[in-house]
Structure formats: C-alpha cells, structure tokens
C-alpha positions in Angstrom: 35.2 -101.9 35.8 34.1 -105.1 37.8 31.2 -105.8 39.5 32.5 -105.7 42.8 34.4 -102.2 41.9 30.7 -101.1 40.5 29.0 -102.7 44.3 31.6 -100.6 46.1 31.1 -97.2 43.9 27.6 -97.5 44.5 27.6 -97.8 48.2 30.0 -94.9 49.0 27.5 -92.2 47.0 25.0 -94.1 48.6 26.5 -93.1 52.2 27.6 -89.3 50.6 23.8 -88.9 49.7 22.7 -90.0 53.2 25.0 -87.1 55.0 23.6 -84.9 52.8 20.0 -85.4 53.9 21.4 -85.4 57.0 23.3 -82.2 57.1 20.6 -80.7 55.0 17.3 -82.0 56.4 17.7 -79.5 59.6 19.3 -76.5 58.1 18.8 -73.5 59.9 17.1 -69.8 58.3 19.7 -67.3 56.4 23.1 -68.7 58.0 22.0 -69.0 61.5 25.4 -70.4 62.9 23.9 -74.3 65.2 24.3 -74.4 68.4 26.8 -77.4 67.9 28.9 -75.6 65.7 32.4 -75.9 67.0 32.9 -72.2 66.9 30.3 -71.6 69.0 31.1 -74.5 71.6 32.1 -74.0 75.0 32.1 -74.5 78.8 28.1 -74.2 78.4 28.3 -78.0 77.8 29.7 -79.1 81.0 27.4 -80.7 83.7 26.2 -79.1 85.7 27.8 -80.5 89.4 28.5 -77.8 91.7 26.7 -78.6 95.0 29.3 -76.5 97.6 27.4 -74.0 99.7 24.0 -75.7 98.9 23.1 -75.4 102.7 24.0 -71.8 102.9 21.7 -71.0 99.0 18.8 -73.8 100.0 16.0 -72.7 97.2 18.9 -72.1 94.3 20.4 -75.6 94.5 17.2 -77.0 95.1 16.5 -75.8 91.2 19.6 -75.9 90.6 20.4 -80.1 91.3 17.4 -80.5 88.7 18.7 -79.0 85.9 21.0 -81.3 84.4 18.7 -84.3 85.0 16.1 -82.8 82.4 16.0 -83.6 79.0 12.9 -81.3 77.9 13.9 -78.2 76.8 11.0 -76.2 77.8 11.4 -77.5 81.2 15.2 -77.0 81.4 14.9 -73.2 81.0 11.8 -72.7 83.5 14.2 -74.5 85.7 17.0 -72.0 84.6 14.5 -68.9 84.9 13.9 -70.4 88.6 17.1 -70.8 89.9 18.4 -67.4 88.6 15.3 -65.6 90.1 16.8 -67.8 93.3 20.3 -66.9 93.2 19.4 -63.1 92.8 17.3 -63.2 96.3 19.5 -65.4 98.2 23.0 -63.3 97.1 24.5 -66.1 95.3 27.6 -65.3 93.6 29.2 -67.8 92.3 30.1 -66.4 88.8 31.1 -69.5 86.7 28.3 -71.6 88.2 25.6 -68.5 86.6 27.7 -68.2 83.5 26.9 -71.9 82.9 23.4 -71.3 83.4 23.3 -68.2 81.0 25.3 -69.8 78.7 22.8 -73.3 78.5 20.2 -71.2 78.2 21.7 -69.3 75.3 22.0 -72.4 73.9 18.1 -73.8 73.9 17.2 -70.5 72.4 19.3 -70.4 69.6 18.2 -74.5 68.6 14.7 -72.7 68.5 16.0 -69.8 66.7 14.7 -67.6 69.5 17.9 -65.3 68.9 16.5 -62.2 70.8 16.6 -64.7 74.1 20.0 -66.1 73.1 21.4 -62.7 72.9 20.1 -61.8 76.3 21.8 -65.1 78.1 24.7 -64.6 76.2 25.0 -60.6 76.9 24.5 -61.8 80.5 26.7 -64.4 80.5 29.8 -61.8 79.1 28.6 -59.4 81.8 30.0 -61.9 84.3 32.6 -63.7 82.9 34.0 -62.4 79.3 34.4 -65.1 76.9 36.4 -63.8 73.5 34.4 -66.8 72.0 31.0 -66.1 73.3 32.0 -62.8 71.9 32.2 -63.8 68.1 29.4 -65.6 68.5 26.9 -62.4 69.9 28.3 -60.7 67.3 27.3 -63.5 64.7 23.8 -63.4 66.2 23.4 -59.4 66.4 24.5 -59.6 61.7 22.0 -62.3 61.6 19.1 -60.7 64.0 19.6 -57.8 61.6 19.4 -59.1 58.4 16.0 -61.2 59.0 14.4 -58.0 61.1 15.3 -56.1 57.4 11.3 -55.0 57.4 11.2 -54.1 60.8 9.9 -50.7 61.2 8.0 -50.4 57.7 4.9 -49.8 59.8 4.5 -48.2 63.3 0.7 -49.4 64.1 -0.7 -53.1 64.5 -4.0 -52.8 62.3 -6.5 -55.9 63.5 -9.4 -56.8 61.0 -11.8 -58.5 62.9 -15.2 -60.0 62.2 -14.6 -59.7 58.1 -14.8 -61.8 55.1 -15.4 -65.6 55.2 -12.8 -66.2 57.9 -14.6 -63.7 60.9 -13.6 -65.6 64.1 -11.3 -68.4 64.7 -13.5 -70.8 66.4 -16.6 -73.6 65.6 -16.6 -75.3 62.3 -13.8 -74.2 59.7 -13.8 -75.1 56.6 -10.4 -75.2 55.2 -10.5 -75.6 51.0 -7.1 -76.5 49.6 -6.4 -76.2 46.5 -3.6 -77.3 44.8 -2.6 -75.2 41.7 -1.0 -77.8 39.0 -0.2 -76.4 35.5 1.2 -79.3 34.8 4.3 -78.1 33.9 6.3 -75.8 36.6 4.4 -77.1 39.9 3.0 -80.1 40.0 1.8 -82.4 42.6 2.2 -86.1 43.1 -0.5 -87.9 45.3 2.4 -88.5 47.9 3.5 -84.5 47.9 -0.4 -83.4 48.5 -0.8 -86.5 51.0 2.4 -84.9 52.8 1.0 -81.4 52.5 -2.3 -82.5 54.2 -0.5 -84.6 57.2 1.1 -80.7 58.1 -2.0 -79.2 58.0 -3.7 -81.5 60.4 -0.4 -80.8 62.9 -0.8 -77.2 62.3 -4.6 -77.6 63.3 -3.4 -79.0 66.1 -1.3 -76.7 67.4 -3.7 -74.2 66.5 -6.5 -76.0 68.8 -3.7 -76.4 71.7 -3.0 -72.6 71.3 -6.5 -71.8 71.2 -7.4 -73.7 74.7 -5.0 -71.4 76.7 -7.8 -68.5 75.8 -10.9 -70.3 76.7 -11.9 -71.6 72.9 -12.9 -75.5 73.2 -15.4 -75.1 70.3 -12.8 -75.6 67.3 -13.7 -77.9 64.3 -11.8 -78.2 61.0 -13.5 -79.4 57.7 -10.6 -80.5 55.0 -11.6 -80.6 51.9 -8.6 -80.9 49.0 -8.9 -79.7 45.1 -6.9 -79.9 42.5 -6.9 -76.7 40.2 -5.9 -77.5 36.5 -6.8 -77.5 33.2 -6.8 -73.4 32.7 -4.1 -72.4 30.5 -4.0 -69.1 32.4 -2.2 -71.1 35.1 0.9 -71.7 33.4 1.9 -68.0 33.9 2.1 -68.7 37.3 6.0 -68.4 38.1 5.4 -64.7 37.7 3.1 -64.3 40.6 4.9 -63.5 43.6 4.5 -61.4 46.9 5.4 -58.2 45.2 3.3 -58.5 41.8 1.3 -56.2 40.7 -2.1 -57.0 42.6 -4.1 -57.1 39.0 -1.7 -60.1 37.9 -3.0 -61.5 41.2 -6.1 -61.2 40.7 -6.9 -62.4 37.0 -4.3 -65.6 38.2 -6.9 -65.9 41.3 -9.6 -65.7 39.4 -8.3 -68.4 36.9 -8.0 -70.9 39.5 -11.7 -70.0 40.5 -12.4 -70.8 36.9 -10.7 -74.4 37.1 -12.7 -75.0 40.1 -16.1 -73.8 38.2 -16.5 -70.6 40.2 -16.6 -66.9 38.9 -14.4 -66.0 42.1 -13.0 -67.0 44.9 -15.6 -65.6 47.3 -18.1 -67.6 45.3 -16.3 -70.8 45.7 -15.7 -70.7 49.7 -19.0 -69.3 50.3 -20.5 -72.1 48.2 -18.3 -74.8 50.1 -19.5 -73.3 53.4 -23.1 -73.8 52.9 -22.6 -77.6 51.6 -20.6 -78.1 54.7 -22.6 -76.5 57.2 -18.9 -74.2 58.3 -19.3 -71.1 60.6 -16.2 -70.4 58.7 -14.0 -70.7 55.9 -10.5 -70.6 54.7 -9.0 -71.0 51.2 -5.5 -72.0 50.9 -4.2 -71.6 47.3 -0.9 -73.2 47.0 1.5 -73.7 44.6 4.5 -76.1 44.7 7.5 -73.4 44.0 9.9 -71.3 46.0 8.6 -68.3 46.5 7.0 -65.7 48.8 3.5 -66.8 50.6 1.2 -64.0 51.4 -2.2 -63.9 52.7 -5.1 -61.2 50.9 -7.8 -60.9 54.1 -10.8 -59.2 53.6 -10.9 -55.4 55.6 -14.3 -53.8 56.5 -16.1 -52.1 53.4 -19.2 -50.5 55.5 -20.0 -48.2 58.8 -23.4 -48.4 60.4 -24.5 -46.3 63.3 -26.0 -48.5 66.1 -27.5 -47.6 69.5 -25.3 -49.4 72.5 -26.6 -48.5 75.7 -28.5 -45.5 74.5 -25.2 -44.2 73.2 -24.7 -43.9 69.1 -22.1 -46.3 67.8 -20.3 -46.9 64.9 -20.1 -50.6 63.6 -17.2 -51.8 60.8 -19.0 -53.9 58.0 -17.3 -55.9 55.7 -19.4 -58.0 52.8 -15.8 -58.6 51.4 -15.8 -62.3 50.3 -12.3 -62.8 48.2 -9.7 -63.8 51.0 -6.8 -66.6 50.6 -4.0 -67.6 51.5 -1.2 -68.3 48.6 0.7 -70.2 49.7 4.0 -70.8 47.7 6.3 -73.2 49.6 7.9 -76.0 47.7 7.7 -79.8 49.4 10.7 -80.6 49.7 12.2 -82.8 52.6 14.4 -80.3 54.2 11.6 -77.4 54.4 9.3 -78.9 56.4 10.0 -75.9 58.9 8.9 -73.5 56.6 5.7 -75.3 55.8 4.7 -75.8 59.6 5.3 -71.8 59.9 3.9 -70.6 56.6 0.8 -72.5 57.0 -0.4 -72.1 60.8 1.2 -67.6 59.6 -0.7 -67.2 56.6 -4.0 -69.1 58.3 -3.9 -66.2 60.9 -4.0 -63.7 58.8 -7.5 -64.2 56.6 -8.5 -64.4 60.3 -7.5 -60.8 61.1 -4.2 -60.8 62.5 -1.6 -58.4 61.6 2.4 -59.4 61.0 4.6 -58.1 64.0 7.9 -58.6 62.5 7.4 -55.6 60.1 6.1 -53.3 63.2 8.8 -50.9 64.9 8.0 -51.5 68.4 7.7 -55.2 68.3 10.9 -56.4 67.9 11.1 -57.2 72.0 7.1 -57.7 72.4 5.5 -61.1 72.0 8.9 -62.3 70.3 7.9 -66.1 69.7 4.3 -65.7 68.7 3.3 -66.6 65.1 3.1 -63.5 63.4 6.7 -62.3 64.7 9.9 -64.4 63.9 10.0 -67.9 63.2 10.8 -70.9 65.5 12.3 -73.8 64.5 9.6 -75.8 65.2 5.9 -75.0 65.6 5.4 -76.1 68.7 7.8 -73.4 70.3 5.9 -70.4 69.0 2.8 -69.2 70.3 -0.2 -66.9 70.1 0.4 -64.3 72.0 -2.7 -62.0 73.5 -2.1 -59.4 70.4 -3.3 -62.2 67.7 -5.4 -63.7 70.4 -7.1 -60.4 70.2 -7.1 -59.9 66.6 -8.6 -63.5 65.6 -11.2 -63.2 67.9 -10.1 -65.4 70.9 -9.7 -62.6 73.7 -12.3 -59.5 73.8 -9.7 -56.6 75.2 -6.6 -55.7 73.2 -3.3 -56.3 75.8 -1.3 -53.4 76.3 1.6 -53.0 73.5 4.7 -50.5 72.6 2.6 -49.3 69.6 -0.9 -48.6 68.5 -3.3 -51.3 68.2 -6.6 -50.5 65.5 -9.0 -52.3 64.1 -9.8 -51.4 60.3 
C-alpha cells in the first residue's frame, strides 16, 4: 500500500475515533432517549413568535416576548413557569401557543435528566393538544423513570444521623483524605487520572459551598490532602469488593488500605490527619479506579445520655464511632465525568448524615433534583434540598415530608 493510501487510511479512523468521543462523551444514564433525538423532535423547536392579542393578555406576552431571546436554561423555564402562571389568571387560551411552552419546557428537563418535570410538561402538553409523537416519547420516559426508580420503596422512613463519627456537621474546616487504592494491577492511577480526579473534587466543593450559602453557612473550608494506597498484597482482591459484599470482606479490604497508609484503621488514620491539620472535620474518600457500585459506611450513634434541658430530662444520641468512608468505585474515563461529579458531591453527604431519597417510597415527587434523589446531568442542576439541609447539619428544623423523618 502507498504512502499516500496509508496518509489517507489514517485520517479517516482518525475522524471515526473523533465522532466517537463525540457521540460518546455526553451519553445519557440507562437509555435515556436525547432531547435531539429525531424521534422525539417536534413543533417544540419552533420560535416562539406569536405576539396577536398581546394588548388584550398584557403580563403573559410581557414573559412571553422574553422567552425565545434567552439562552440560559434555568432562566428560560422561570420565564416559562411565569408566563403560564400569567396565562392561567388572565384566561388565555391559545392552545398551540401553551403546547409550545409545555413542550420547550419538556425539553430542558429531560437535557438535565429531570424526567419527573419532563413528564409533567409533556402530560400537559397532550392534555391540550394530543401529539401521537409526544405520545411514544412519555411512554419512553414512564419504561425509563421505572427502571432507574427500581429501589424505590425498599424503605418507607428517611433515617438522618447527625452529629456522629469524624464527619459531624458540614461546615468550618474539612479535611478531605483521598486515597487512591493502586494494586498495581487491576486499578491503577497515572499522575494525570488522580490530577483529573482532584480538579472534580475542587468543582464539587464548589458547588457544595454555593449550595451551602443558600442556608446561612459561610464558614466552609476544605483541606485536600491526596494518598496513594499500595504495596499490601491484600489489595489485589479488590475486584471482589462491591456494594453488595459481605460487610466482613469490607472490612479486612478497609482495613488493608489503613495498613498501606501505616494505620491500624481507618478511624485511626482520619482522626490522626485531623489533629495535624487543625480540621473540625473529616472525610475519607477511598477510591478505586473500576466500574463498580460506590457506597458510603457513616458512622450511626452508639450511646444515650440523659441530660437536663430546661429542667426537663432529655435523651442525647452519642456516637464515638470513628470508621466512616466513602468508597468510591468510579472508573476515570472521559465519558463519565457525570458520574464522578454526582458520585462524589452523593457519597460526601452521606458520612455527613444524610439519608438516600431515591430508595424512599414517598420521595419519588419530593425534593426530586436534590443530591440524594435522582441524578442530573450536571451538578450544577441538582440541589440540596431542606431534607439533607437538615440532615448534614445546615438547617436546625426538619421540613415537612410525605414520610417519616428520624434521627438514629
């Protein structure tokens, strides 16, 4: 073959690899059909340009003419929430015009993977004008909305565990330890996949800090410090840890990464950290470069002690649990950065003392894009709702909620 045959060969797998990325870079959770998938695309799309009656419906079209200008989602559907809220008090009708908005706002939902929204906009839009397409696609949504809430309903309380282990409150200096489990031969980490790693944790911190503002908490400091746990052959067993293990496999692989880093135990090794850094508190991130499940193990309260409040007897939750982490078992790869962002700023809440929503019956419609519920495509669309608010030690009062909220 000639050299210019060999040039030409090269440059068209060149060009396949780079759609690849492309196509792959941004997929979407279990199948979730994209909002710019042709099967899903319709009049939602067109501008918005219908201006007739805008004298007789003042405060709708004056929402209403801003909508198509704005290019920030977040804004776009306040906008959206506005003018529908308008349309409802000043009897406007004009079906197609509120399909449109329905529909446009079916479509930012689903790009953040908010399906619960995008089935409500869609549902509404069908309600006024029925769509056999917009049809398929709610009925796309409801098989996918059903196989990721698969868990939903295992537990019928939200169980807070505040004030225990290393990580008590979320607030003044945190030390974060992260530890990167190398065997050396099934994970391993390059200095450019742990630099990576540590550019998503300062994002998530962010976040975190941003989130933390809206409740009062200005106070927030994060200590990074980064390991490297190795050398134990112990560690080499790793693939078989998972989410569902058996928790004394957990523990003896734990406790053989405490060994690499010279401590008898975890506890030992953040509570050592802590004092040489001054933290108020501290979090242990344990991670391991393969695909699998990431789970959290938070301390709970080990101790009651009767108190006097008021001249009233009282009974105070202890815990001198000190072994919490987070195990974190997300591969770096380019194309999962998603799930890095998510499992990171998740798993961090929980050693804190929040509970997972998307496993309680009665959350499936309450606080559906905070952090412990479903997953947004990016982190910056989910939140901290008042319920983890509450349980990491940023609001006093537990908000009011479908289910029962305890602390234990």
């Amino acid at each position: 073959m000639s050299s210019k045959a060999l040039s030409n060969l090269f440059w068209f797998f060149t060009f396949l690899c780079v759609v690849f990325l492309a196509q792959t870079a941004n997929q979407s959770p279990d199948s979730l059909p994209e909002v710019n998938d042709p099967r899903s695309h319709v009049s939602e799309n067109k501008k918005i340009n219908d201006i007739s009656n805008s004298d007789k419906y003042p405060q709708f079209y004056a929402i209403y003419r801003q909508i198509d200008q704005q290019s920030v989602d977040k804004t776009k559907l306040a906008l959206i929430s506005q003018a529908l809220k308008f349309a409802k008090l000043e009897g406007f009708e004009n079906e197609e015009v509120l399909t449109r908005l329905h529909l446009l706002a079916a479509n930012i939902h689903q790009s953040r993977w908010h399906v619960v929204f995008a089935l409500d906009s869609l549902n509404a839009s069908q309600a006024l004008i029925f769509d056999s397409n917009i049809d398929r696609r709610i009925v796309k949504l409801t098989k996918y909305l059903k196989k990721i809430d698969k868990e939903r309903g295992l537990y019928g309380r939200y169980i807070a565990t505040k004030n225990s282990g290393p990580a008590k409150i979320f607030e003044g200096k945190i030390l974060v330890a992260y530890v990167f489990v190398d065997d050396g031969l099934k994970t391993r980490w390059s200095k450019k996949t742990k630099h990576r790693t540590q550019q998503i944790l300062k994002l998530v911190q962010q976040w975190q800090k941003g989130e933390a503002d809206q409740y009062g908490i200005e106070n927030i400091e994060f200590i990074n410090r980064t390991y490297v746990a190795r050398r134990n052959p112990n560690l080499r067993n790793q693939k078989a840890i998972s989410f569902g293990s058996d928790s004394k496999d957990i523990q003896f692989f734990v406790q053989s990464v405490a060994h690499s880093l010279g401590e008898e135990s975890i506890g030992d090794f953040i509570e050592k950290i802590m004092r040489d850094n001054n933290a108020d508190q501290g979090v242990v991130f344990l991670h391991t470069n393969l695909n699998q499940r990431s789970f959290a193990q938070r301390c709970g309260y080990t101790h009651q002690q009767k108190i006097i409040n008021n001249g009233k007897f009282e009974v105070k939750m202890i815990s001198k649990c000190k072994n919490e982490y987070v195990m974190l078992m997300e591969k770096i790869e380019r194309n999962r950065w998603d799930k890095i962002h998510y499992a990171q700023a998740h798993e961090m809440m929980h050693v804190f003392g929040a509970a997972d929503l998307y496993n309680v019956k009665n959350a499936a419609r309450y606080s559906v894009t905070d952090i412990m519920n479903y997953q947004s495509r990016q982190l910056i669309d989910s939140k901290v709702e008042p319920i983890t608010a509450y349980a990491v030690g940023w609001r006093k009062k537990p908000p009011i909620a479908p289910f029962e909220i305890l602390e234990k």
